[in-house]
Every structure is written in C-alpha cells, then in structure tokens.
N, C-alpha and C positions, 0 to 999 in steps of 0.2 A: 674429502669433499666438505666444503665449508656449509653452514645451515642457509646460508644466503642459496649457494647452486643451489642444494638439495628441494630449499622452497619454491626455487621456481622450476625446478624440474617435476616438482609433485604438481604447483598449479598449470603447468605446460599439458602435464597424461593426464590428471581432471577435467580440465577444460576441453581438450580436445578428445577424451573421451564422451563428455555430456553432447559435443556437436557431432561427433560420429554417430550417439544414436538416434537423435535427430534426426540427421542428413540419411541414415539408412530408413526411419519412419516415411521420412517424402517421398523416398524412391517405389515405395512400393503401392502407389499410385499417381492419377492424375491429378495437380493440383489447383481448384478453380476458385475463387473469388469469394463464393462464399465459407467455401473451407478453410480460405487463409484466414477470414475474419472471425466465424462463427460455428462452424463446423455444427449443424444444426442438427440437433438430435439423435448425437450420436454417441454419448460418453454413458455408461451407468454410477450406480451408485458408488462401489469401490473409486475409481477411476476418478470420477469427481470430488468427491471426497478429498483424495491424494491431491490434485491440482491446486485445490482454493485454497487448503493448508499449505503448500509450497512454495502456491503464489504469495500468499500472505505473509510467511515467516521467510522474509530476507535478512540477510547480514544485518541490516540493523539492530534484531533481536539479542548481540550480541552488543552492542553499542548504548541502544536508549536502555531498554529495562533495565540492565546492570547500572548506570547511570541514575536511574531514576533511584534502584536499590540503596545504593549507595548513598542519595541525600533527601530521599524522600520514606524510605525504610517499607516495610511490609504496607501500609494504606497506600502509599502508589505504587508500588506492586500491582497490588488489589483490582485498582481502578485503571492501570495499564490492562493489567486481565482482560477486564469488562467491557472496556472501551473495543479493544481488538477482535476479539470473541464478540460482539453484539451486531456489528454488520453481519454477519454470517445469518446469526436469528433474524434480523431482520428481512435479508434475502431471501428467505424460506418463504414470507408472507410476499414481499415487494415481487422478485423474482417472476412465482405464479400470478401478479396481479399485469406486469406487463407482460407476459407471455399472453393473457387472455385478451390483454386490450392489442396487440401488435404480435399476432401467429406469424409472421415472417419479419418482425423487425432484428439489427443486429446493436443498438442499444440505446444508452440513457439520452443521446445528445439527438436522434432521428425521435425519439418519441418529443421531445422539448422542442424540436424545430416544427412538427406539424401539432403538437398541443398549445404552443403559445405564439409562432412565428419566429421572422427571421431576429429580431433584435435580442430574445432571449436566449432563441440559439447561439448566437452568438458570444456572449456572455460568460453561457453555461460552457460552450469547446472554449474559450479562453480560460475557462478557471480548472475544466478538466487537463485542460493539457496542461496547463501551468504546474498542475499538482503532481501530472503522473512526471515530468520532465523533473521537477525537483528531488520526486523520490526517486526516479532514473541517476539523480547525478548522488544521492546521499549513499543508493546502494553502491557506485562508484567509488566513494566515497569511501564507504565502510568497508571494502575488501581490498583497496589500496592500503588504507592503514593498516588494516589488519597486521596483511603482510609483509609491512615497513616495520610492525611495533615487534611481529614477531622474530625476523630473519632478515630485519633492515632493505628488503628489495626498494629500490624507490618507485614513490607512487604512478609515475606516471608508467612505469612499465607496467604492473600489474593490471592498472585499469586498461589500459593496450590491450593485453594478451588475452583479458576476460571478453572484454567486449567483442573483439574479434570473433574470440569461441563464439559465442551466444551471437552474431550478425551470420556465422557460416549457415545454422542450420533454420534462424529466426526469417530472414530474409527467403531463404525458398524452402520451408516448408511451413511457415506461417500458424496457426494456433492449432493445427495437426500435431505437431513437431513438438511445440510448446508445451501437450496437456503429457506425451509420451514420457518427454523428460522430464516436466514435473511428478509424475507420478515414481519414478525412481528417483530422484533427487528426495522425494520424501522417506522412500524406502531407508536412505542414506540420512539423511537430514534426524529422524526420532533417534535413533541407536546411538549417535556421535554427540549428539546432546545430553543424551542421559551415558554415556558414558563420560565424558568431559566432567557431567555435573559429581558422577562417582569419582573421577580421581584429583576433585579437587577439595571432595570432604575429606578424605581416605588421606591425603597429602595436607592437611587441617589438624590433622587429628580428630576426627569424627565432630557431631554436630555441637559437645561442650566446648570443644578445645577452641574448634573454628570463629563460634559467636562469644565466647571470654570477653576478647579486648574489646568487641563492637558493645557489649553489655555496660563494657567499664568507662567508653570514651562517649559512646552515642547510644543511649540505653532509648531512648524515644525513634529510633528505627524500628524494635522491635516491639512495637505494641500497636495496634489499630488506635489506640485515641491520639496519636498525634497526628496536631490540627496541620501543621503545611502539610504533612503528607496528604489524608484527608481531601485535602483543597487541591490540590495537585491533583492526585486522584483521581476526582470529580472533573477536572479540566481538563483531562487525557479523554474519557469518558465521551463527553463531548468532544473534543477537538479529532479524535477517532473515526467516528461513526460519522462525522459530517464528511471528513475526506473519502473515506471508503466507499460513500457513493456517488462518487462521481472518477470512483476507479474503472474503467472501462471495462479490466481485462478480470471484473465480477460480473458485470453483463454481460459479456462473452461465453462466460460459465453459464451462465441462466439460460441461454439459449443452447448453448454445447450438451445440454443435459437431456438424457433421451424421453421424458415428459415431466408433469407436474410433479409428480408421486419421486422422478427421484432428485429435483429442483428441491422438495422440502428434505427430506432425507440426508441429502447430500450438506448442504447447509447445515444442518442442525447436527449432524455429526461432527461439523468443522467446528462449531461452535463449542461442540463437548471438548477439543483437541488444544485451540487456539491457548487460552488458556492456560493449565497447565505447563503447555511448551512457555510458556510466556514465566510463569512463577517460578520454574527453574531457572530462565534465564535471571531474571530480577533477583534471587536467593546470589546466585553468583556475584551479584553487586554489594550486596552486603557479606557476604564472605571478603568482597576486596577491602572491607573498610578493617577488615581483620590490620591488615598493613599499612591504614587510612587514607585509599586511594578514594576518590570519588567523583574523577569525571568520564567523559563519555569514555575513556579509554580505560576503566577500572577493570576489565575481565581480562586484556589484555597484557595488563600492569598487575594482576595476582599471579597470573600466570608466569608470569617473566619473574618473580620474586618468590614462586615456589618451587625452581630452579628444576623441574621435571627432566626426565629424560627428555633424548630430544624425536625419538618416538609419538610423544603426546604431543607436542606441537605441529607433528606432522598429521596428526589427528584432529586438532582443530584449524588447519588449514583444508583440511576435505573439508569439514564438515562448514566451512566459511564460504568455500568456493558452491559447494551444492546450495547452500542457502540463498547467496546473490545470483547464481546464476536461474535459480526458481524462480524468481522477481523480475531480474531484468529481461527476460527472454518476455514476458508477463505485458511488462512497462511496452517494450518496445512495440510489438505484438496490438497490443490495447491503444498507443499513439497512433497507429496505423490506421484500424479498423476506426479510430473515431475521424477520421480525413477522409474514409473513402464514401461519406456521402456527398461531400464537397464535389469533392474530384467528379462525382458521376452529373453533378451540375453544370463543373465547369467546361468538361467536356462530353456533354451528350452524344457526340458521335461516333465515341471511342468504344469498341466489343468490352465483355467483361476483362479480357483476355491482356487489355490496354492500360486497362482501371488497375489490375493486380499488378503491371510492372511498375504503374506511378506509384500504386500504394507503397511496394518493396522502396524503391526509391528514394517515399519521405521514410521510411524506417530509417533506412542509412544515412540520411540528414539527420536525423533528430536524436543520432547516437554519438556522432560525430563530435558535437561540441561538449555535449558530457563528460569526453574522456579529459578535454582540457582543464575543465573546472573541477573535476576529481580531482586532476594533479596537486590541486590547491590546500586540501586535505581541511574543509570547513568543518565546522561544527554540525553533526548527523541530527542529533535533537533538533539545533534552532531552524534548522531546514525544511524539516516534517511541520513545524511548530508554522510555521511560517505559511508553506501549503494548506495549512488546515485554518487557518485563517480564512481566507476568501471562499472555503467551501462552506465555511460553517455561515455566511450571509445567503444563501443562496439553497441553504439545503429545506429550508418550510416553504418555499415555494413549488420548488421542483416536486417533491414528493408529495404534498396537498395536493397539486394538480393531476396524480393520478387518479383522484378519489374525489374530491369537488368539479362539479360543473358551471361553478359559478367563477372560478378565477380565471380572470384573462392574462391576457401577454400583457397588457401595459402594467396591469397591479403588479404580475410575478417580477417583469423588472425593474421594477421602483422598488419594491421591498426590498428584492437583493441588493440592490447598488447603495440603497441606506444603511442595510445590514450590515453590508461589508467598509465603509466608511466609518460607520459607529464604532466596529471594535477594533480598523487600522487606529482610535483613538487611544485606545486603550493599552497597546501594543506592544511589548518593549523590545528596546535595544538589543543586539546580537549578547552583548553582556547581561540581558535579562535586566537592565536599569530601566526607568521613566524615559521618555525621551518628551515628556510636556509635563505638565505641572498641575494638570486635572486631579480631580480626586480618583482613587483606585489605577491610576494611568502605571502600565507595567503590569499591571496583576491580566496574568493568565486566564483566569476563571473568567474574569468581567470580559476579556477581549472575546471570547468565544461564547459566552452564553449572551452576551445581550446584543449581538448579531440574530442571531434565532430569534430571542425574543422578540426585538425589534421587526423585524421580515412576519413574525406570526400576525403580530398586531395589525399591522400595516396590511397585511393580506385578509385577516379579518372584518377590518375597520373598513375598506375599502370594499368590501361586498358587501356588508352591511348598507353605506352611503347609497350605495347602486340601488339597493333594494328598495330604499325611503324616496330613492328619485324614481323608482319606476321604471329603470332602466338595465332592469336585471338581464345580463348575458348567459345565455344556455350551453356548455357545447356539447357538444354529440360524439363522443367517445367511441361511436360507430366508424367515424370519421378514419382514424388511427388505423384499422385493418383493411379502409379500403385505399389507402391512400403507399402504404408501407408496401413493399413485394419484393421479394427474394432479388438480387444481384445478378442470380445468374437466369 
C-alpha cells in the first residue's frame, strides 16, 4: 500500500471517527436552540479547560509558529506565545463581566447590537464573520497541505473529506457535540505533539547537533535581542488578542461554562497550556532551519528530510487531523450561533424549533465555499494576518463599551471605521511588500497598533467633546439583561 492510500485511509478512520463521537453525544438527547449555540452552564472546569485549548490550537500551529520559528527565531516565538495565551487571561476577566451584564446572552455580537445599535452591530458581525470564515478556510487550508506535503493526497480531497467529517456531527449536534469532541481531540492533540517534538530532536541528534547549522547560518534566531524578531513578536501580540475576540466560539465557551468561578479557572488554565503548546511548535521551526527551510511549510519540509519511518508520519497526520478538526467544528459552530440573532428578527414567527434548522442551514452554506478556496492552498500566515486586521480597529471600542457609559454607537463606529482604514494603509502585500509609498507602509506593527490607537483616541476625545458640550450620554447597562433572554 502506497503512503498516498495509507494517508487517506488513516484521515478517512480519524475523521469519521471524531463524527461518530459526536453524532453518538447528540443522540443521547434532545437538541434545542440554545444547546446548539450555547449550551448554557453546563461544562466544568476540566471540560472547558479541554475545549478552549482545542479550539484554539488548530492545524495552524503547525504552519505559523514554525514559520515564524524559522525567520523570526525565539523573540517571535515569544510573542506568538503571548499573543495566543493572552485572550484566554483576558476572558477570565471579560468573560465574568458579560455574563454579569447579560445572564442569558449567547455573545459578543447580541451584546454590541443592544449596547450600541443596529449600525455597530453590524460592523462588528461583518468583521466577526469575516475573521472566523478566513480562519475556517486557513484551517482548510493547513490540513489540505499538510497532507499533500506529506503523502501527496491532493488538496481538494482532504479538505472534502474533513469537512464532511466535521458537517456530520456539527450540523446536528451543535456546540453539544463540539465541546465532547474537543475535549478528546485535546486528549490526542498534547501527546502527539510532544511526541512528534521528541522524535524530531531524537532524529537531530539531540539539542547540539539539531541547532549547530542554525547557530552557524542564523545565529540571531536564537537570542531574545534580535530586533525583527522582537517587532514581529510585538505584532503577533497585538494582531492575536484583537482577533480572538471577536471569535465567537470563545463567547460560547463563557456562557457553556457552569458559572463565574469556573469561566476564570478555566481560562486561565488555558492560558497556562496555550503557550508552551505554542513554543514547541515554534522550536520545530527552527529545527527546520537545521536544513534552511523557512516557510509556512518548514515542519512539514524537516520532516520530509529527516526521512522517518513511515509510522511517524502517520503520527503527525492524527495529530493534524485532531487539531483542525478542534477548530473547525469550533469556526462552524461560532458562524452559526452569531446569525441566529438575525434569523430570530428576520423571522419572528418562526418556533425555536424553525430558528435551529436555518441556523444548521447557514452552517452548511458557510462551509461549503471554504472547501473550494482551500483547494487553492494560500498562504495560512497572510490569511490570519489579514483577519486580524479589521478586528484590531474595532477591538477599543467594543470592549470599553463594556465598562464606560459614556460611549455611544455613533463614537464606537466612527472610531472603528477610522481604525481600520488607518492600518488598511499601512498593510502589505500578500508578499509582505509596501503596496504605497507612505512612510512605515508594509510594516506589521504600525498596521495593527495604530488602528487601536487610533479608535482609543477617537473614542476618548469624542467623550471628552460631549462632556465640554454638555451633552453627555449615560447608558444604563441595566438595559442588557432586560432586553437579552434565552432562545428557547
């Protein structure tokens, strides 16, 4: 049997493994509307723990960090870490603060539409979807290649086959289904990582042998003071933490979690995990420079050149497949639930019963065209890079407004829309070149930090003005819990 069969017979019994225990989770009860979206305090601390770590660490972790490893050395590593791991902390505080302002809300984009109106809402669901659909199609993306780079299957089969898995048990058992199989997906996901990262020192010749040639060709990977790393770093940090919350299927989690006590817990254990799992991945990027590979496909391309059994490759095909499919069950799942306030507007008339089959519905639309644009096999970093763009204008509004009563709808979206115009200036080209002739235009850092800035100011300055005119707006954050009520 050639390694081509043998890969897709392994990602055929993974895959339809992960949706049979799904599909047996749904069966063993009734599944209504707010279970599919929010399953509302019912997960503990273990459990959630397991999911937000599962959810978070998709195939890409095999993609960017190594990537980043590779040409940004140990400081973006670092700041990959920190970036990844810091929505977690942050949810621990944010988390508890909307649960107290909205006890039956199911997330970021229903708090935005009754804290600032329709036009912010609107805004904020076009840049949430925009983000979760991009990283829907990179994790596509990165486990088509995967297993093209590994076993030559071609792309557009794999992304078929996975997605399918992940639509069997996504589409009727909904974030039930989702938290089940993330939590063994993570079981599977730690051990095949840290074993992968073992047998790729081991097959190195241990940590001298391994970093020798990277010492001798790119010796400023392996020290904290170089400065692109550094700055990259720094830029991950940011461009991280603004996408992450406007991830849906982390508000999901906030509310799936059975109360405050294990919303922090749970969090801040993710926080501890994130991490680590993340600095192994990035070590295996500089290990590929051993051989002086150094794009998004370097873990892939060490692998293939340390001529392993074919065993081990069989190993980091589970371990690829349990990773994407923790995310995109996640992604899909999170598109859903952020539509079904829509849907309950558009059609009022409709039982909850009505609401869950449109929702399933746009699931199955909103997976469908992903699978074509996988086939394409883009670039995973500039895609992420790309999404995190529009969140980072829009992220000091949104979350001031949990906490000031002086910001209205019309400052929160004015500041965003300038936010995010100021750093499309700055932005660069799918090759990472200038695509204008401004100063810093192309640089990373400036395109993601002076959106925030900008939006800080602007929302600042803007309540300030109010205030010297006398025309300060109050609002009543009372408002939120009576306005918000369960689905079903």
């Amino acid at each position: 049997m050639t390694l081509a069969t043998t890969a897709l017979a392994v990602t055929l019994i993974t895959a339809a493994s992960f949706a049979l225990l799904g599909l047996v989770q749904t069966n063993r009860q009734t599944l209504t509307l707010e279970d599919y979206t929010v399953s509302r305090n019912r997960v503990g601390t273990p459990m959630a723990t397991a999911t937000i770590v599962a959810s978070a660490m998709g195939a890409w972790i095999l993609f960017s960090p190594p990537e980043v490893g590779a040409t940004s050395g140990i400081a973006g590593i670092l700041g990959y870490c920190v970036g990844q791991a810091a929505p977690s902390g942050l949810f621990a505080s944010l988390g508890r603060r909307i649960r107290g302002l909205m006890p039956q809300g199911h997330g970021l984009n229903e708090y935005v539409l009754h804290r600032f109106g329709n036009a912010m809402y609107l805004l904020v669901l076009a840049i949430a979807l925009f983000y979760m659909f991009i990283y829907l199609v990179a994790e596509l993306t990165a486990i088509a290649k995967a297993v093209e780079l590994l076993a030559g299957v071609p792309l557009w089969l794999t992304a078929l086959v996975v997605m399918t898995a992940v639509f069997a048990y996504t589409l009727v058992g909904g974030l039930e289904a989702t938290i089940l199989t993330d939590a063994v997906q993570f079981a599977v996901i730690v051990p095949l990582l840290l074993l992968s990262f073992a047998i790729a020192l081991v097959a190195l010749g241990g940590w001298g042998a391994a970093l020798a040639p990277v010492a001798q060709t790119a010796p400023q990977l392996l020290t904290l003071s170089h400065g692109p790393g550094l700055k990259f770093g720094a830029t991950l940090v940011i461009a991280v933490i603004a996408a992450e919350m406007f991830n849906q299927g982390n508000w999901q989690r906030v509310y799936a979690c059975r109360n405050d006590q294990v919303v922090q817990r749970s969090f801040l254990s993710s926080f501890l995990l994130i991490g680590p799992m993340l600095l192994i991945a990035g070590l295996l990027g500089i290990f590929g420079m051993h051989f002086g590979f150094n794009d998004d496909r370097t873990f892939f391309s060490l692998w293939q050149a340390l001529a392993l059994p074919q065993w081990t490759t069989l190993v980091v095909l589970v371990l690829v497949l349990a990773l994407v499919m923790s995310s995109l069950d996640t992604l899909l799942n999170g598109m859903a639930s952020l539509c079904t306030t829509d849907l309950r507007r558009i059609f009022p008339g409709h039982s909850s019963g009505g609401i869950l089959r449109l929702t399933q519905g746009f699931t199955l639309i909103t997976g469908l065209p992903a699978i074509a644009i996988a086939a394409q096999g883009y670039n995973v970093l500039y895609l992420f890079l790309l999404a995190d763009l529009v969140c980072a204008g829009a992220l000091f509004p949104v979350l001031f407004g949990l906490y000031s009563r002086r910001l209205t709808g019309a400052m929160a979206l004015v500041s965003a829309l300038v936010g995010i115009g100021v750093g499309a200036l700055f932005f660069p080209r799918p090759d990472f070149s200038p695509w204008n002739s401004l100063p810093w235009a192309g640089d990373l850092l400036v395109s993601f930090s002076a959106p925030i800035l900008v939006s800080l100011l602007l929302c600042l300055g803007a309540i300030q003005l109010q205030a010297w005119r006398g025309r300060t707006q109050v609002f009543d954050f009372g408002r939120l819990a009576q306005a918000i009520r369960s689905y079903d």
